[in-house]
C-alpha positions as CSV (number, residue, x, y, z in Angstrom):
1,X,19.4,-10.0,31.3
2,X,21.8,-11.5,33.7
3,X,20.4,-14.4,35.8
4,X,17.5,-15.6,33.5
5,X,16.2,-18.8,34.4
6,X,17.4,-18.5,38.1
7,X,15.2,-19.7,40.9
8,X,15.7,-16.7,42.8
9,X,13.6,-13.5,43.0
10,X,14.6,-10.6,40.7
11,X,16.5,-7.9,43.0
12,X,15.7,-10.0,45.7
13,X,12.4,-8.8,45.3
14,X,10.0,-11.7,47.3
15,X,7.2,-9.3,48.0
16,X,6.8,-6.0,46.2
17,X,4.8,-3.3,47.4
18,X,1.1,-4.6,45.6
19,X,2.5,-8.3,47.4
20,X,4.2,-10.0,44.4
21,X,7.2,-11.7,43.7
22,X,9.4,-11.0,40.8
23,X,10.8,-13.8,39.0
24,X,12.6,-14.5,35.9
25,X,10.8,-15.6,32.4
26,X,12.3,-18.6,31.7
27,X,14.6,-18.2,28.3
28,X,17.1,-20.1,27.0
29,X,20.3,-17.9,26.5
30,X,21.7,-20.1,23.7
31,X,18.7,-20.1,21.6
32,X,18.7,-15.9,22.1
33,X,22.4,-15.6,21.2
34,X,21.7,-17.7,18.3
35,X,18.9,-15.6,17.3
36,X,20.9,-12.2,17.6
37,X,23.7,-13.4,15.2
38,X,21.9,-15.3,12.5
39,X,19.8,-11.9,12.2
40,X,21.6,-9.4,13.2
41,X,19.9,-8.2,16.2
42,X,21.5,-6.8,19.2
43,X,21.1,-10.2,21.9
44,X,18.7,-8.9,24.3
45,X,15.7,-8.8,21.4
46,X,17.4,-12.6,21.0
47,X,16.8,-13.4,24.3
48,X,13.2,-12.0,24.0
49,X,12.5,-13.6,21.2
50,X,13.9,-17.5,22.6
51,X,12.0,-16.5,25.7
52,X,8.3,-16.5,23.9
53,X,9.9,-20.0,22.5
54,X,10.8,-18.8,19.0
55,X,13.6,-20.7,17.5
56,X,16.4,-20.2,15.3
57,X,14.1,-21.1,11.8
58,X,11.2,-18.6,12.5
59,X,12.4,-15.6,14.1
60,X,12.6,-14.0,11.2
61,X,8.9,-14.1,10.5
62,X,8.1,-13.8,13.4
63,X,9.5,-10.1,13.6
64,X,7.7,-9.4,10.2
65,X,4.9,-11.4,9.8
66,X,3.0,-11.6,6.6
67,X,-0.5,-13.4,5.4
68,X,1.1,-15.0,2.2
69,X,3.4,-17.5,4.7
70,X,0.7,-17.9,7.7
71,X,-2.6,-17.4,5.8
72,X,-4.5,-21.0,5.9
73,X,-6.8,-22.1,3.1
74,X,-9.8,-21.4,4.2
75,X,-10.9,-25.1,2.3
76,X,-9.0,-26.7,6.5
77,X,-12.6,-25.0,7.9
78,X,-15.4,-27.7,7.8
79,X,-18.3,-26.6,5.7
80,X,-16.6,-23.2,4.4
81,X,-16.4,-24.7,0.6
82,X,-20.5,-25.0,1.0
83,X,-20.4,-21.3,2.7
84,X,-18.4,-19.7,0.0
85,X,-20.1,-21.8,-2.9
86,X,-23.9,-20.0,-1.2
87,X,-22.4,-16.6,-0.8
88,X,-20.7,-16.8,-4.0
89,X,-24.3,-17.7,-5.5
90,X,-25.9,-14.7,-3.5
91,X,-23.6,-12.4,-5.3
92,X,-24.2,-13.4,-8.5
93,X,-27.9,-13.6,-8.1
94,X,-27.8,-10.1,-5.9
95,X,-29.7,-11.6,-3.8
96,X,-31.1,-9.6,-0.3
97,X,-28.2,-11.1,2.6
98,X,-28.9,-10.5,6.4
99,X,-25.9,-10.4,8.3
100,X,-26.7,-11.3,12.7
101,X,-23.8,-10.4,14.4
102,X,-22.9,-10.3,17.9
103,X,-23.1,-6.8,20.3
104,X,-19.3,-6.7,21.2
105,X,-16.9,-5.6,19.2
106,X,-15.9,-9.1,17.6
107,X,-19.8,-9.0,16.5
108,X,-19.4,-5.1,15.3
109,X,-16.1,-6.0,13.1
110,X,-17.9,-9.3,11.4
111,X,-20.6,-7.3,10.9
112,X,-19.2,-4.9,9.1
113,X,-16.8,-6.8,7.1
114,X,-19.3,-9.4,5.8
115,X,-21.7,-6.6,5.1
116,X,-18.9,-4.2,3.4
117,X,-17.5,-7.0,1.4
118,X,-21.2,-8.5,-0.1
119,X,-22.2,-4.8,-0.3
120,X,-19.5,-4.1,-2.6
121,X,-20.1,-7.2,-4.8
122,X,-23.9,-6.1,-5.2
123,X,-25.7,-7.5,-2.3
124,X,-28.7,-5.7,-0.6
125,X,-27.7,-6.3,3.0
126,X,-29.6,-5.8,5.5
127,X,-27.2,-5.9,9.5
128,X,-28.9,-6.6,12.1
129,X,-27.8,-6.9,16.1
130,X,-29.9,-7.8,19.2
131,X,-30.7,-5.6,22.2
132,X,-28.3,-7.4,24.8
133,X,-31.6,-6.8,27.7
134,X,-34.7,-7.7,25.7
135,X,-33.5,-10.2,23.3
136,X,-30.2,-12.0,24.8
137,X,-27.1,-13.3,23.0
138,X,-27.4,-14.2,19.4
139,X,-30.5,-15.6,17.4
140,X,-33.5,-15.7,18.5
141,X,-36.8,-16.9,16.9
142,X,-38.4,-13.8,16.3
143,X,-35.4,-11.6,14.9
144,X,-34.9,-14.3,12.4
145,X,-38.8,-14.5,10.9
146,X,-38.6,-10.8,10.8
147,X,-35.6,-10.6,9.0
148,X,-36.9,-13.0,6.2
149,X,-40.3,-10.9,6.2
150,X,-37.9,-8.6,5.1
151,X,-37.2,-10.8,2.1
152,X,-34.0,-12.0,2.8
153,X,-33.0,-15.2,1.0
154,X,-29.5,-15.8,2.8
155,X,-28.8,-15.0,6.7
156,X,-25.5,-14.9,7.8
157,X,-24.9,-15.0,11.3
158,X,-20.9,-13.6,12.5
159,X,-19.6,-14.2,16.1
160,X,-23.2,-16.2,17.0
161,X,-24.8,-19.0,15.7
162,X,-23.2,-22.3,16.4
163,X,-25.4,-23.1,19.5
164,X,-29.1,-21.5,18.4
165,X,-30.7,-24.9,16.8
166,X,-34.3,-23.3,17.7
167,X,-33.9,-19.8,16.4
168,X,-32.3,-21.2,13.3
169,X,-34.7,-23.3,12.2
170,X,-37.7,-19.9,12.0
171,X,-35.7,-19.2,8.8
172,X,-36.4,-23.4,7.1
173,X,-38.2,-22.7,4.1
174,X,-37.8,-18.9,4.0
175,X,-33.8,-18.7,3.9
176,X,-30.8,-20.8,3.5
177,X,-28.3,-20.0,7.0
178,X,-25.3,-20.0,7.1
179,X,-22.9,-19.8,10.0
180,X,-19.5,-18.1,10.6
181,X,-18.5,-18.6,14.4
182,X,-15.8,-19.2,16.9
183,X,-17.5,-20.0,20.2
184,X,-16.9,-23.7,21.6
185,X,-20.6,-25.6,20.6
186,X,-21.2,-28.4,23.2
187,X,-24.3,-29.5,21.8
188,X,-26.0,-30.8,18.3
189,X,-25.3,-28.3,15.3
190,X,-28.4,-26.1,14.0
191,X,-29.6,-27.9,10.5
192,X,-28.7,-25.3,7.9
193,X,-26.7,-24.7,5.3
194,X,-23.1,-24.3,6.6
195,X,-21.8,-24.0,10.3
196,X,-18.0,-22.7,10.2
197,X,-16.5,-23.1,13.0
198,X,-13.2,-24.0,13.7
199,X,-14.0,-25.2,17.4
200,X,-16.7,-27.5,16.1
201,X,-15.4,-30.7,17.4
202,X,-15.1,-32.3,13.9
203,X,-12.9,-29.2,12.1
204,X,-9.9,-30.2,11.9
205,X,-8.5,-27.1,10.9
206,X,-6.6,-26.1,13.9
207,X,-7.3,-23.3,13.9
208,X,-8.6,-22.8,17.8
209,X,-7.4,-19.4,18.7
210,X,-9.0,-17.0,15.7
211,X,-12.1,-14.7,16.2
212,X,-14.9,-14.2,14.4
213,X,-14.0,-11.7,12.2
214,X,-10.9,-13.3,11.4
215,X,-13.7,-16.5,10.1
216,X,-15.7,-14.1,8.3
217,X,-12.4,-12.8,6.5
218,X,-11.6,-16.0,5.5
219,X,-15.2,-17.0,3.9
220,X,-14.4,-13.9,2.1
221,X,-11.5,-14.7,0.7
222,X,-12.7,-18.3,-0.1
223,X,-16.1,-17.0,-1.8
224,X,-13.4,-14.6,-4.5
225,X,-11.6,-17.4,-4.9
226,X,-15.0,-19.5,-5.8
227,X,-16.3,-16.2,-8.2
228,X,-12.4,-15.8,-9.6
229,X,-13.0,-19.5,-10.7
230,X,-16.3,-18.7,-12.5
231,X,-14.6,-15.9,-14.5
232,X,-17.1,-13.5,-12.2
233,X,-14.2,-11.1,-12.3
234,X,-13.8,-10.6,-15.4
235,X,-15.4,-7.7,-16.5
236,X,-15.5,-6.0,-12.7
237,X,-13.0,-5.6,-10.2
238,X,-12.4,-7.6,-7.4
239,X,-12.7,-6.8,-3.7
240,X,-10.2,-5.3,-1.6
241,X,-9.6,-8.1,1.0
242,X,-6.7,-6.7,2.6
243,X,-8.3,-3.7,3.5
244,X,-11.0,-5.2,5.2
245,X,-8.2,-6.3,8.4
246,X,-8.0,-3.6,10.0
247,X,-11.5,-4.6,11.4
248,X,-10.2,-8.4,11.8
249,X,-7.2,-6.5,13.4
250,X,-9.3,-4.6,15.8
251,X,-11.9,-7.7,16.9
252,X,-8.7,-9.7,17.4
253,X,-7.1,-8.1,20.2
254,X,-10.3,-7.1,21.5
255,X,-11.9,-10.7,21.9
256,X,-8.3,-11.4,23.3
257,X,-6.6,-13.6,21.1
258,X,-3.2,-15.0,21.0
259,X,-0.9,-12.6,18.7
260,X,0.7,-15.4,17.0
261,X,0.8,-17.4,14.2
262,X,-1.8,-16.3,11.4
263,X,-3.2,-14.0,14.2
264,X,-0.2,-12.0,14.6
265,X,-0.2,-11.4,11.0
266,X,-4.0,-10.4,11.1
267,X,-3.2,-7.9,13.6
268,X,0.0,-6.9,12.3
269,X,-1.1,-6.0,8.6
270,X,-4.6,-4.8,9.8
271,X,-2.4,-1.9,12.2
272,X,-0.6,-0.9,8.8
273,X,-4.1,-0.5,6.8
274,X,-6.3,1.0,9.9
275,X,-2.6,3.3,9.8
276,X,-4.0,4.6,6.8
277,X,-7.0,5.7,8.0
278,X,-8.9,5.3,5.1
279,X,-12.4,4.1,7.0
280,X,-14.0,6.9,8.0
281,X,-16.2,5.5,11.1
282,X,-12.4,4.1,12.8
283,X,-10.6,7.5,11.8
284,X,-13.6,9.0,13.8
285,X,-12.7,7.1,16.8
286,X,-9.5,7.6,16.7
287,X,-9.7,11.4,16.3
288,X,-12.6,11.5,19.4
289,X,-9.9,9.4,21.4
290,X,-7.0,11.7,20.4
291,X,-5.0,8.9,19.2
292,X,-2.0,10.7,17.5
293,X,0.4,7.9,17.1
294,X,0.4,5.5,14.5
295,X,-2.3,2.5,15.9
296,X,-1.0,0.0,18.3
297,X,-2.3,-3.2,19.5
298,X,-3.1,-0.8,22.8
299,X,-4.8,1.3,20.8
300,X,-7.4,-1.1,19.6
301,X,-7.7,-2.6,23.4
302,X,-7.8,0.4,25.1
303,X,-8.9,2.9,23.3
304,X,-11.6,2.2,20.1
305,X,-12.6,-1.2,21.6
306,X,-14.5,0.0,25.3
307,X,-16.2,2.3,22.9
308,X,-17.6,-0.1,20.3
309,X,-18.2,-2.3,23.4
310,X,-20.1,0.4,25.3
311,X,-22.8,0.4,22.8
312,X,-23.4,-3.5,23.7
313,X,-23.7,-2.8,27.1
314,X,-25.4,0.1,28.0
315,X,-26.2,1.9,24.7
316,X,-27.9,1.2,21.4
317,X,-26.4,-2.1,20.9
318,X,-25.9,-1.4,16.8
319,X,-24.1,1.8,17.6
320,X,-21.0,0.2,17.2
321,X,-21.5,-1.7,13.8
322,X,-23.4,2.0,12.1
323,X,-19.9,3.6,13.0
324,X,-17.8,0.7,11.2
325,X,-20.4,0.7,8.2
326,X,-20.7,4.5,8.2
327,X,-18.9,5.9,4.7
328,X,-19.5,9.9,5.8
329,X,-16.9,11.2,8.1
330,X,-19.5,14.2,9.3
331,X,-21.7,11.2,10.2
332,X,-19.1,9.3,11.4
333,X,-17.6,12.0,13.6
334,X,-21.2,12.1,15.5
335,X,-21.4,8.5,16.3
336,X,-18.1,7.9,17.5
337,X,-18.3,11.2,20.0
338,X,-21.9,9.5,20.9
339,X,-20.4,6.5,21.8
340,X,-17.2,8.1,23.7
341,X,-20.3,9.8,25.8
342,X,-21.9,6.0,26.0
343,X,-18.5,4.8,27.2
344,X,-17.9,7.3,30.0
345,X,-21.2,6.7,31.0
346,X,-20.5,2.6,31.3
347,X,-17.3,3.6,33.2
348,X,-19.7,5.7,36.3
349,X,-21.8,2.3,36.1
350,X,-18.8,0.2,36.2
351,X,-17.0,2.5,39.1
352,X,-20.4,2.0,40.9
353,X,-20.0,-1.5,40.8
354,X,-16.5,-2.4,41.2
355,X,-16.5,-0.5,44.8
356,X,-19.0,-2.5,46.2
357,X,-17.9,-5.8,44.3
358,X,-14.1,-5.5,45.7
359,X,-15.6,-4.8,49.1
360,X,-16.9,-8.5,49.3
361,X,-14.0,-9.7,47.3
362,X,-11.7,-8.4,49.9
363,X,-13.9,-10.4,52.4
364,X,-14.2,-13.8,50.7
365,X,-10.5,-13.3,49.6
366,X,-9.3,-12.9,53.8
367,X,-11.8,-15.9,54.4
368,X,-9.8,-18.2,52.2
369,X,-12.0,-18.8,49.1
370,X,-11.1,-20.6,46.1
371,X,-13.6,-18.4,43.9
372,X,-14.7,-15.4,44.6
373,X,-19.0,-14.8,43.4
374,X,-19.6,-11.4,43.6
375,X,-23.6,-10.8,43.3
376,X,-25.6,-7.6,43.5
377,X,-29.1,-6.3,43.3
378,X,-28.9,-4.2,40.2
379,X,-25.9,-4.4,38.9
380,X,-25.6,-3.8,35.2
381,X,-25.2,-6.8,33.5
382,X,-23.1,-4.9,30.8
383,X,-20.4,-4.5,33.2
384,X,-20.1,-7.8,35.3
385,X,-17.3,-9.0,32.9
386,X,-15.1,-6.2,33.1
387,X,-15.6,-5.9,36.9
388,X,-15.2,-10.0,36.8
389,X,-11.3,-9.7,35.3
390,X,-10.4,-6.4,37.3
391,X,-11.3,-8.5,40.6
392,X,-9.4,-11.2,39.3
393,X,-6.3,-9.4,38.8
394,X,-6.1,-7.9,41.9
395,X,-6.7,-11.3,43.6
396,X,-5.2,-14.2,41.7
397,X,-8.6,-15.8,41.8
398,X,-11.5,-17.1,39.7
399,X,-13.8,-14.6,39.9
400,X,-17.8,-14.5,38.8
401,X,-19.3,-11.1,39.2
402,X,-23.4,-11.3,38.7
403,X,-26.6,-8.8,38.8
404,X,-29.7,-9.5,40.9
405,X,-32.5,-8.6,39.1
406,X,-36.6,-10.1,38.9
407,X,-35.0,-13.8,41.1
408,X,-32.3,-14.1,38.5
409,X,-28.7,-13.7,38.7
410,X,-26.8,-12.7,35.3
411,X,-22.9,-12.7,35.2
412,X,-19.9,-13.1,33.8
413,X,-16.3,-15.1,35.1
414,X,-12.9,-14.3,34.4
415,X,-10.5,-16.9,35.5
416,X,-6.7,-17.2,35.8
417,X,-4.2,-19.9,34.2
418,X,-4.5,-23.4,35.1
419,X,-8.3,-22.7,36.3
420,X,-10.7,-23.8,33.9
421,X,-13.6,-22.1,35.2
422,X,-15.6,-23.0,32.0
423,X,-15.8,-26.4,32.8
424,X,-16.7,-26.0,36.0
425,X,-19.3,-23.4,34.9
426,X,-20.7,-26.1,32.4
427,X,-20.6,-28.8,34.9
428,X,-22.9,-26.7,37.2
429,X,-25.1,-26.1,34.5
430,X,-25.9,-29.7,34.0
431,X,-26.1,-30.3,37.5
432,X,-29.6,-28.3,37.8
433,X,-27.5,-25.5,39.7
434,X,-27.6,-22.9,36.8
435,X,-30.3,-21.9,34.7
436,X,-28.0,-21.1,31.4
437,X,-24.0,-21.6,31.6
438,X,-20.9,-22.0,29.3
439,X,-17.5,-20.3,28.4
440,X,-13.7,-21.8,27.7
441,X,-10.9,-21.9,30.5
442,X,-10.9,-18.1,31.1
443,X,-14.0,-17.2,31.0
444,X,-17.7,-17.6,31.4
445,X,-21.6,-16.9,31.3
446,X,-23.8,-17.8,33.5
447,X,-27.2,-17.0,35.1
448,X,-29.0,-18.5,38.2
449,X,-32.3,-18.1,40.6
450,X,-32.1,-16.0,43.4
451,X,-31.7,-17.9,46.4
452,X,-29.4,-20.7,45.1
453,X,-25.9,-18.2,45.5
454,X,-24.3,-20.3,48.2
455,X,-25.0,-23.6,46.6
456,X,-23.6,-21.9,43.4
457,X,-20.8,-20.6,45.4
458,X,-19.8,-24.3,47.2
459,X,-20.5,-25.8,43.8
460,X,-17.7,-23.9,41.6
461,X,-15.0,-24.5,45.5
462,X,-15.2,-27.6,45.5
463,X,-14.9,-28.0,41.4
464,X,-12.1,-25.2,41.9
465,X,-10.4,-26.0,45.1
466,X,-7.1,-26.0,43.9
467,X,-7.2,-22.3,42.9
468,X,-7.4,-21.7,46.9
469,X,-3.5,-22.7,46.5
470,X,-2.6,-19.8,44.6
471,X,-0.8,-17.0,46.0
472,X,-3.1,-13.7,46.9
473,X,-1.0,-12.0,43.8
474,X,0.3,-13.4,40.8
475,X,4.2,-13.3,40.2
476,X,5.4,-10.7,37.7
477,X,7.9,-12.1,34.8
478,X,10.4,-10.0,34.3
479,X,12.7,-10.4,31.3
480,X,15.9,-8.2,31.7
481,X,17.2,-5.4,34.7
482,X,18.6,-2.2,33.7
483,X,19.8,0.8,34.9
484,X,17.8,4.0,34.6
485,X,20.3,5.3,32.0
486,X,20.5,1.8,30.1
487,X,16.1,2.2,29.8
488,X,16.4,4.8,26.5
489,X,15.2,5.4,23.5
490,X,17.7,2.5,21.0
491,X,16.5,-0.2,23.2
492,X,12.8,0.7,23.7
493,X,12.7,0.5,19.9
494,X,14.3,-3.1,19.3
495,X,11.6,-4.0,22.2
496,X,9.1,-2.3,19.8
497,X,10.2,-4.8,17.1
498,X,8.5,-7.4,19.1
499,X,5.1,-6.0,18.6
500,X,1.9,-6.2,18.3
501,X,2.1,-7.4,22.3
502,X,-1.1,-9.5,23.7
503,X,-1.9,-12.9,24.5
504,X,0.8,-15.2,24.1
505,X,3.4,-12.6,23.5
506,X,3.1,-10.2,26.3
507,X,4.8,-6.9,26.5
508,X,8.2,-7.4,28.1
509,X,8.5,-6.4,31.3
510,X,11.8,-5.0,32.8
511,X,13.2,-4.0,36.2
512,X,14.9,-1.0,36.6
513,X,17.4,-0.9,39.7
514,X,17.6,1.9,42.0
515,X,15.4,4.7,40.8
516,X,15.0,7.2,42.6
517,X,12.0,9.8,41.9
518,X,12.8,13.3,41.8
519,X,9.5,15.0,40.2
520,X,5.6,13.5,40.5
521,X,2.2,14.4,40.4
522,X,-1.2,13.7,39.5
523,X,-3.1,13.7,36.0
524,X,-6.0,12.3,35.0
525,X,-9.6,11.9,35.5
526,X,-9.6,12.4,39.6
527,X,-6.0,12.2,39.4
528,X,-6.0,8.2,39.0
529,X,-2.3,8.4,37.4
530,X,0.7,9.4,38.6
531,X,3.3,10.4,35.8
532,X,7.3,10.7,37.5
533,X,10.5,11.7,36.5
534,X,13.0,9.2,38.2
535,X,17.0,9.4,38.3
536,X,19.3,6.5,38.6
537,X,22.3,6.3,40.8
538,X,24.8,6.1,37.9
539,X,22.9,8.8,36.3
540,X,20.2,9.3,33.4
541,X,16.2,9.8,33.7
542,X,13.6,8.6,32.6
543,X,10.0,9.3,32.3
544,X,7.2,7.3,34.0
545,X,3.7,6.9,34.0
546,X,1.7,4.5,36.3
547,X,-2.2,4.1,35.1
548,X,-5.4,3.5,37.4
549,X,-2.9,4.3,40.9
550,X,-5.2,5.8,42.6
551,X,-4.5,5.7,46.1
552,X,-3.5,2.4,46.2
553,X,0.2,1.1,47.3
554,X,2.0,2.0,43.7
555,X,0.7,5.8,44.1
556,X,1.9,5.9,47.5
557,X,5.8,4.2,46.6
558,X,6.1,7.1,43.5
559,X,4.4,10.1,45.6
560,X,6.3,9.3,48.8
561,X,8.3,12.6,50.3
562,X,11.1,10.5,51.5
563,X,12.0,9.2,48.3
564,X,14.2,6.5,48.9
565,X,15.3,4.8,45.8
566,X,12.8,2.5,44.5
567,X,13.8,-0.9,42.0
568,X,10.5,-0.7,39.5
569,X,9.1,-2.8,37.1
570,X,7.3,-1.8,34.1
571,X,6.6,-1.8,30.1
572,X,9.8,0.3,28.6
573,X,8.2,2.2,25.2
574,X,9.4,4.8,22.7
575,X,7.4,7.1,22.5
576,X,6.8,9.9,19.5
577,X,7.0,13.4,19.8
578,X,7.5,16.6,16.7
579,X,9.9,14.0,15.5
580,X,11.7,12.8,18.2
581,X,11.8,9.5,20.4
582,X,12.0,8.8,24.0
583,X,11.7,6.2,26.3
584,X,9.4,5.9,29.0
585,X,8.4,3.2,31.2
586,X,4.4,2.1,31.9
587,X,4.9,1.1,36.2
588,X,3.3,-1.8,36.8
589,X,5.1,-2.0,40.2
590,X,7.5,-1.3,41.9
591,X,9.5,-2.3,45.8
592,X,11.9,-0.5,48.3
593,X,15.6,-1.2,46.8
């Protein structure tokens, strides 16, 4: 860890083969030393810890967090005593619920656990999710009436809600609604029963950074605390709460949420129970994706949630909720191999478009723009997001990826930090520019007519022009150098200590000095990854693995016949295998030594 907080490049290292510098994360060594003797730790998971600016008093929780010190009453969300006080009243009254959720997974986990948990209290529930191409995002008019045709007396809406005044109000005198969302509302509130939200702009509940699901648990817990209070519980068992996080777990790192505070909890408990595998439709997915290893926070990001997303995008947009709500594990097994076959199928759609999307990146990038807007005839609008943030990664830019279809233009933006492209998104909304447009900092939505791209285009520049200032490739942090046989096993499990790893506590990233590789190949679909063995020059190996290579530079510094010795910069993680534990390092890059 020697030389954090100096001004100079790691190694030296001022342009790295994929054209980035490496420079320290600031940390203070004090605070880390501090750290390491008050609990015990060896001074490097010290340093880490000072370096995501934990101090001395909660380091401890922070390496084992727990829901009885960072839970919130749920009483600090405006309107969640009325929610709980209705749903609490539905229950006792077994009353017919609809629960209108979302098509991503955020929407798929709140979903489920609102419809699980007022299942298992007696509720006839009915879920119900929107086709993302005929009927849009959230409620909508029609879905509604039908739903209290159905003869439901109490609609819930999870992950959607906050912004859909005329949609709501089809259910006024049919059903009360009530509300459990996240996303920002700019506008007036719908007039129903309860709107929880903690980015309303009059909840005071600070609690900015939690998903949907992670709302919904909440009014859960709040409506057993309203039927524990009426002695409802006296005579039947209550609900398992805690065993509903392992969805609130999963929606959190897969609507990309900071992993701290109450969410690092969430995530960190829900792991432990979804460990368990005791829901049938998760344990499904995780057997299709041959996830051996007890779950990680990569396991919910990488591997369940592009499946339970797929469905949204390109599939049967409930898919994803029947396989949380499925009880059968036959059943279960089906739906989560039909939605691994969905998935691959949204990553040939997704391949298709981010080749011809990076071609006119690459050329709006060498012209000098400040945003890049990517547009297409025919792109699928299921995949303009994820094509949105892979363009932005490789660029450093604000990037808005959209499909061309009947004179309209759907996308998605992905921005970068200290860009709000929401704002600016918003802004060109109300300036006539866009037909529909909104989002936060990082990202957006946003649709226009065909023929108005360049005044789009000009419109976000000059709203954005600072981002032209950015380098063409974001610096890499790196928190500690070692030598290849320092990078083993002891230390990649103190780093493990520090997980889950995500938003606001990123995986660590290391350099490791003078490696040079003496074995790599190929593996993979198309051979995309190259796996190496590397040696350092005052001995030990160590295993590597570099994902979504390619051909690209980082392929080409690990496959090269010279092999010179290589400095490289990656993820260090133990990994499990018929009981024993090695390290290996996830490249991320990697420059001449």
């Amino acid at each position: 860890m020697d030389g954090a907080g100096a001004d100079a490049p790691v190694l030296g290292v001022a342009r790295s083969v994929t054209g980035r510098r490496w420079m320290w994360r600031p940390a203070d060594p004090r605070t880390g030393l501090g750290i390491a003797q008050r609990l015990g730790l060896p001074e490097m998971v010290g340093r880490l810890l000072a370096a995501r600016g934990i101090g001395l008093d909660h380091a401890a929780q922070y390496l084992e967090p727990t829901l009885r010190a960072l839970m919130p009453d749920p009483s600090a969300l405006t309107d969640m005593d009325a929610a709980a006080d209705r749903l609490a009243a539905a229950v006792r009254s077994g009353e017919h619920v609809a629960v209108f959720g979302d098509y991503d997974v955020d929407g798929a986990c709140s979903g489920a656990l609102m419809s699980r948990f007022l299942r298992d209290l007696g509720c006839e529930v009915t879920p119900y999710v929107p086709d993302r191409l005929k009927e849009g995002y959230g409620p909508n008019a029609p879905a509604i009436a039908a739903l209290c045709e159905r003869g439901a007396s109490l609609i819930v809406c999870v992950d959607c809600g906050i912004a859909a005044v005329e949609a709501l109000a089809a259910a006024e005198g049919h059903a009360d609604v009530v509300v459990l969302d996240h996303h920002k509302a700019e506008g007036p509130l719908p007039r129903i029963l309860a709107a929880v939200n903690p980015n309303r702009l009059d909840c005071g509940s600070g609690l900015h950074d939690v998903c949907a699901a992670a709302v919904a648990f909440l009014a859960a817990a709040a409506t057993v605390r309203v039927l524990r209070k009426a002695g409802w519980f006296g005579r039947r068992p209550e609900p398992d709460l805690l065993g509903l996080l392992d969805l609130v777990a999963l929606a959190t790192v897969c609507d990309v949420m900071p992993l701290t505070g109450f969410n690092r909890a969430l995530v960190a408990q829900g792991l432990k129970v979804m460990g368990r595998r005791g829901r049938a439709g998760v344990a499904a997915l995780l057997d299709v994706t041959a996830a051996r290893d007890a779950p990680t926070a990569h396991t919910l990001g990488f591997l369940l949630g592009p499946r339970i997303n797929a469905s949204g995008r390109i599939g049967e947009p409930d898919l994803g909720l029947r396989l949380l709500l499925c009880e059968d594990p036959v059943e279960a097994r089906a739906i989560a191999e039909k939605l691994d076959a969905v998935n691959r199928r949204r990553q040939e759609v997704e391949g298709e478009v981010l080749a011809a999307a990076h071609a006119m990146a690459e050329a709006q990038a060498a012209a000098g723009r400040a945003v890049l807007l990517l547009v297409g005839e025919g792109w699928h609008p299921g995949v303009v997001g994820i094509v949105a943030g892979r363009m932005k990664e490789r660029f450093n830019r604000p990037t808005c990826v959209a499909g061309l279809a009947d004179g309209l233009a759907k996308g998605s933006g992905r921005s970068v930090p200290g860009v709000d492209l929401g704002a600016a998104v918003i802004a060109a909304r109300q300036s006539g520019l866009l037909e529909t447009g909104g989002g936060h900092a990082m990202a957006a939505g946003f649709s226009f007519r065909a023929g108005r791209h360049e005044e789009v285009h000009a419109f976000l520049e000059d709203r954005l022009r600072h981002a032209a200032l950015l380098p063409a490739a974001a610096d890499l942090l790196v928190e500690g150098t070692l030598n290849v046989i320092a990078a083993q096993a002891e230390l990649a499990k103190e780093v493990a200590r520090l997980a889950p790893f995500g938003p606001g506590n990123e995986e660590p990233i290391f350099a490791i000095q003078r490696a040079r590789v003496v074995k790599a190949d190929r593996v993979g679909k198309e051979g995309a990854t190259v796996r190496a063995i590397v040696e350092g020059e005052g001995g030990g190996r160590l295993k590597t693995i570099c994902f979504r290579a390619k051909d690209g530079p980082l392929a080409q510094a690990l496959l090269a016949a010279d092999r010179l010795p290589l400095h490289l910069c990656g993820h260090l993680r133990a990994e499990h295998w018929n009981g024993e534990v090695t390290a290996s390092l996830q490249v991320v890059d990697a420059a001449p030594a």
